[in-house]
ZAMARGU-4260 file (C-alpha; in steps of 0.2 Angstrom, whole numbers, plus 5000, padded with zeros to 4 digits):
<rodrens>
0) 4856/4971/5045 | 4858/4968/5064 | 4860/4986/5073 | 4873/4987/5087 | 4874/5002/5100
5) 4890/5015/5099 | 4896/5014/5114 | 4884/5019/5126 | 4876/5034/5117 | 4859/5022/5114
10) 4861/5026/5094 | 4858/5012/5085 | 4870/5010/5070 | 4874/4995/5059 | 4889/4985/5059
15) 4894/4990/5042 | 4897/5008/5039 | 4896/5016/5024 | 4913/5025/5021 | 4912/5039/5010
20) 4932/5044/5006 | 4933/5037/4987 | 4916/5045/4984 | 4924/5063/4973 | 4939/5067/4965
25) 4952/5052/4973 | 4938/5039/4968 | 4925/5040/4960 | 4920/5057/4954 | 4904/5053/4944
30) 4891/5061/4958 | 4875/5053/4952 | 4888/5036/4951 | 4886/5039/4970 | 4873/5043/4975
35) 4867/5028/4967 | 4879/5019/4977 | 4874/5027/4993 | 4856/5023/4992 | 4860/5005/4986
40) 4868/5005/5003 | 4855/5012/5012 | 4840/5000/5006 | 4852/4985/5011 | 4851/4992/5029
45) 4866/5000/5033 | 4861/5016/5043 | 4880/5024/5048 | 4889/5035/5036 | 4905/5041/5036
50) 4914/5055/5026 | 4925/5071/5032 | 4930/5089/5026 | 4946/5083/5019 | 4938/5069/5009
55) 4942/5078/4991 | 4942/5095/5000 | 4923/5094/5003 | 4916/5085/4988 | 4914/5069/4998
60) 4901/5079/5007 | 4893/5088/4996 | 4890/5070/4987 | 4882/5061/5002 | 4871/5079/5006
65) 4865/5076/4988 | 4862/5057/4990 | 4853/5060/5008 | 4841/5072/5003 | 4821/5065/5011
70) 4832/5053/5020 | 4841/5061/5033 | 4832/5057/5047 | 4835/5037/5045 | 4853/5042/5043
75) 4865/5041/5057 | 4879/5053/5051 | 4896/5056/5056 | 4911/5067/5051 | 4926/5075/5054
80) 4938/5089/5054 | 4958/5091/5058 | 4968/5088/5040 | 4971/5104/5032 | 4958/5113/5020
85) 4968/5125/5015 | 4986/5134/5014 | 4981/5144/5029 | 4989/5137/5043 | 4973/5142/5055
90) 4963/5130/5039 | 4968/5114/5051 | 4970/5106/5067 | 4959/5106/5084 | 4959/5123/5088
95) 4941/5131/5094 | 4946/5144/5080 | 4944/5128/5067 | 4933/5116/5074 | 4917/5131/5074
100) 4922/5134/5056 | 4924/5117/5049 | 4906/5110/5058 | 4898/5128/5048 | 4906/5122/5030
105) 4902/5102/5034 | 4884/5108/5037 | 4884/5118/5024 | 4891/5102/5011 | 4881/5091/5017
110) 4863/5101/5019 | 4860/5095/5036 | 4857/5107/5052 | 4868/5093/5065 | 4877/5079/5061
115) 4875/5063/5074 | 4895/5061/5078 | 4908/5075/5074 | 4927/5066/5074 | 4943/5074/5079
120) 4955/5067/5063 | 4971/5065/5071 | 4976/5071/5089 | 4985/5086/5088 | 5001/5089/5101
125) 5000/5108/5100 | 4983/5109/5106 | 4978/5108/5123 | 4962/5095/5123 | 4952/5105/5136
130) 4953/5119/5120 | 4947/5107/5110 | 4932/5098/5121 | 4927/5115/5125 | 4924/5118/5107
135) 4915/5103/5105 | 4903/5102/5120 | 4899/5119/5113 | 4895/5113/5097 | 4885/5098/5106
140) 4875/5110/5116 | 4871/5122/5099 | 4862/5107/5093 | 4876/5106/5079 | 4882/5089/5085
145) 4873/5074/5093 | 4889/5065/5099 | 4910/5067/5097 | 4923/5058/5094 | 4942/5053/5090
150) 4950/5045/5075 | 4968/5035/5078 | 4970/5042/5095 | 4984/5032/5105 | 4974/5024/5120
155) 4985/5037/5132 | 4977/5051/5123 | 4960/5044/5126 | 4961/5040/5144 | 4968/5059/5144
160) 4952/5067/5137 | 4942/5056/5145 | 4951/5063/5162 | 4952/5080/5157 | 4932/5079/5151
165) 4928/5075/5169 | 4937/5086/5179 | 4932/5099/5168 | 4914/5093/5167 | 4916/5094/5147
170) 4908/5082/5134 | 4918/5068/5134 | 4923/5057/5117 | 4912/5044/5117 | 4919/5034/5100
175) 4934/5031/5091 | 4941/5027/5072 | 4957/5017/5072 | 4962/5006/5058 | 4958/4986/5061
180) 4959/4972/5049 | 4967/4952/5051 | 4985/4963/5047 | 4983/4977/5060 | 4978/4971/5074
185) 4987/4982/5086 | 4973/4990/5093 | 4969/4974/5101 | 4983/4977/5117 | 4975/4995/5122
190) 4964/5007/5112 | 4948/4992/5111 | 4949/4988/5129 | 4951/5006/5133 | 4934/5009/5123
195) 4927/4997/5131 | 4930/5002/5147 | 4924/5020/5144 | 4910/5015/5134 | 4916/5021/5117
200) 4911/5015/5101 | 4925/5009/5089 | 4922/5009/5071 | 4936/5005/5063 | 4944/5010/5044
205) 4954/4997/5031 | 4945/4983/5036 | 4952/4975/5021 | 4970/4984/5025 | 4969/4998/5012
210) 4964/4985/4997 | 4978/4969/5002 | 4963/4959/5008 | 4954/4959/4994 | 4964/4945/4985
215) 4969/4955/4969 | 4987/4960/4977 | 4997/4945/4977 | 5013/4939/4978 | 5025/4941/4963
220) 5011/4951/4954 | 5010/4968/4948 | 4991/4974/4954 | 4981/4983/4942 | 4972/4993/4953
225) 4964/5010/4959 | 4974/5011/4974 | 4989/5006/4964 | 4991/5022/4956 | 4994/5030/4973
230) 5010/5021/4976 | 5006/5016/4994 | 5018/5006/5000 | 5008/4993/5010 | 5002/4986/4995
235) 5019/4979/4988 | 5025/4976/5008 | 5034/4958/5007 | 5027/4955/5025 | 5010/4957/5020
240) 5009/4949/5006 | 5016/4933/5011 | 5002/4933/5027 | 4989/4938/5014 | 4997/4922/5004
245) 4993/4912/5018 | 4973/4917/5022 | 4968/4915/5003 | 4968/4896/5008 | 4959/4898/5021
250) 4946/4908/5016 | 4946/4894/5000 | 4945/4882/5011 | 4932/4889/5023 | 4922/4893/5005
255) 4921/4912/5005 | 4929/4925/4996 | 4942/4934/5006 | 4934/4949/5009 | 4919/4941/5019
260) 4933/4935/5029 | 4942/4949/5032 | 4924/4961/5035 | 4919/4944/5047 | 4935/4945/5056
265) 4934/4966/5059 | 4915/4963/5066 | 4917/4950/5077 | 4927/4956/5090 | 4917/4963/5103
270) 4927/4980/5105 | 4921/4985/5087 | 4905/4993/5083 | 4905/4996/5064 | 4918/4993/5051
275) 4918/5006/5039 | 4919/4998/5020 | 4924/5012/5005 | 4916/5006/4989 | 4920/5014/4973
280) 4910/5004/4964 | 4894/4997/4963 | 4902/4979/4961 | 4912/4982/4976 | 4896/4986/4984
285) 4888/4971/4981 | 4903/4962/4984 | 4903/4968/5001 | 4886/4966/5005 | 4885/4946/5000
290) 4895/4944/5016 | 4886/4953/5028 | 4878/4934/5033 | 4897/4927/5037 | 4899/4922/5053
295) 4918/4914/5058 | 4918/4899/5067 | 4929/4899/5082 | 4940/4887/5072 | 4943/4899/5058
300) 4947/4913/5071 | 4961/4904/5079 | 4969/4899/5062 | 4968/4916/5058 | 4977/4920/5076
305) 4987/4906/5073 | 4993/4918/5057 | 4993/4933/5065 | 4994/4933/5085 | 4982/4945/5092
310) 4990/4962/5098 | 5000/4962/5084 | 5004/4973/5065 | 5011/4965/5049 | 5019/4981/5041
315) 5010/4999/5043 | 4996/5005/5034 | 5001/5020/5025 | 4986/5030/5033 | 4991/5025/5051
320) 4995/5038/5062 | 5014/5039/5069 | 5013/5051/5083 | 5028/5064/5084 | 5038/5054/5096
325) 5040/5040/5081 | 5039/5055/5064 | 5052/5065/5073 | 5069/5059/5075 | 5074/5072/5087
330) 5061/5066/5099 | 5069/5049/5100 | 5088/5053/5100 | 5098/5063/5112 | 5110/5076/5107
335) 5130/5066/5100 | 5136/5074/5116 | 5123/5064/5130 | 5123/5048/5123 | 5137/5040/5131
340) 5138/5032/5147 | 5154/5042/5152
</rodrens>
């Protein structure tokens, strides 16, 4: 593996990162399974982790704290907190009240005094993100956290913290987790060039848009698959699938499998520092890590803009964000009686 920098913290991490979500309950919950996996990972090179509280409410964690045990220190991991852990209303969110608590039960999963990058989940519109930065510079300066973080902030929110982290002379975020593959590329226009300017380190989720770029979801064909079973609606979107009709040829013709292009693709654009891959498997594993040589000519990157422009989404992935102003409807329609002109 080649290490990159994130951002400009001077860690060193590799450009795949080792997502942990399917690792418990929603994936695969044989824990020796992987942990086998996870140090399979590790002797290949990669050096980044990734997991969070909400990751099978916890046994994500505990499954990596097993798996790093003599190894932590050659580990650079990252984790997050903001999705609920609870019916408690105070269980969530970016509140100081939270944030302490959630750090205290990660540490606690995953049998590590710090973790090297604590993430925000999701922005949170009822929290004022000085409350939150003080919590975390706090944190930073207990020794509990090396570094923080965002995950699908909009590039306004970022530029805000960064603002408010200044004035305030507050830790400020210094990487970010938004979803990027060949079908989301939205994150092109703002939040990339936003990291970039702000040395932030991207590393970005569904590099292989939530399983479509894997090649076993096709047109006209009822996929047999993990994911399946969730009923997510990207996988069956019309959109998508005809774009992901028209990069299987291209991939063919280029000789690779599609997911080496699509992890190629995710890497090579110079606002990305890592691009998280989930394995459940051991095969997807492997899978993933024959491809960690591909390097995408300059030809194959404009046929693939020539598919789909840069700046731009085909569909949604489930998991993306929507901030309120898009979820509520409220917030994007006047009352009957002001909508008229006269």
């Amino acid at each position: 593996m080649k290490y990159r920098t994130l951002g400009r913290t001077g860690i060193k991490v590799s450009p795949y990162c080792l997502g942990a979500m399917m690792f418990g309950a929603i994936g695969n919950p044989d824990h020796d399974d992987s942990v086998r996996i996870i140090h399979k990972a590790l002797d290949a090179g990669i050096n980044f982790v990734d997991t969070a509280d909400a990751y099978s409410r916890g046994e994500s964690e505990e499954i990596v704290g097993k798996a790093l045990k003599g190894r932590r220190d050659d580990v650079v991991l990252a984790t997050k907190a903001h999705l609920p852990m609870g019916d408690d209303p105070n269980q969530r969110g970016n509140s100081r009240r939270w944030l302490v608590r959630a750090l205290e039960d990660s540490l606690r999963r995953l049998g590590t005094d710090h973790v090297d990058l604590f993430q925000i989940h999701r922005p949170a519109p009822d929290t004022d993100v000085e409350e939150t930065l003080s919590a975390l510079t706090d944190l930073v300066r207990a020794g509990k956290v090396r570094a923080i973080g965002t995950s699908s902030f909009p590039a306004s929110d970022i530029v805000e913290a960064q603002w408010v982290a200044e004035r305030r002379g507050l830790m400020r975020f210094r990487s970010e987790q938004p979803t990027y593959s060949i079908l989301n590329r939205g994150i092109e226009r703002e939040v990339l060039p936003v990291c970039e300017r702000y040395g932030m380190g991207a590393l970005v989720y569904s590099p292989l848009a939530g399983g479509l770029l894997t090649g076993r979801y096709r047109k006209g064909r009822q996929a047999d698959s993990h994911r399946a079973a969730f009923g997510f609606k990207h996988l069956s979107d019309e959109r998508r699938l005809d774009t992901v009709e028209q990069l299987i040829p291209l991939a063919e013709k280029a000789g690779m499998p599609l997911t080496h292009l699509a992890m190629a693709f995710a890497i090579a654009h110079p606002g990305v520092t890592s691009a998280i891959i989930g394995p459940r498997t051991m095969a997807h594993l492997d899978d993933l890590l024959a491809g960690a040589e591909t390097t995408l000519t300059d030809e194959i990157l404009d046929q693939i803009d020539a598919i789909v422009p840069p700046g731009t989404d085909v569909g949604t992935l489930d998991m993306a964000y929507n901030p309120p102003a898009i979820q509520e409807t409220a917030l994007r329609r006047r009352r009957p009686d002001e909508r008229s002109a006269a």
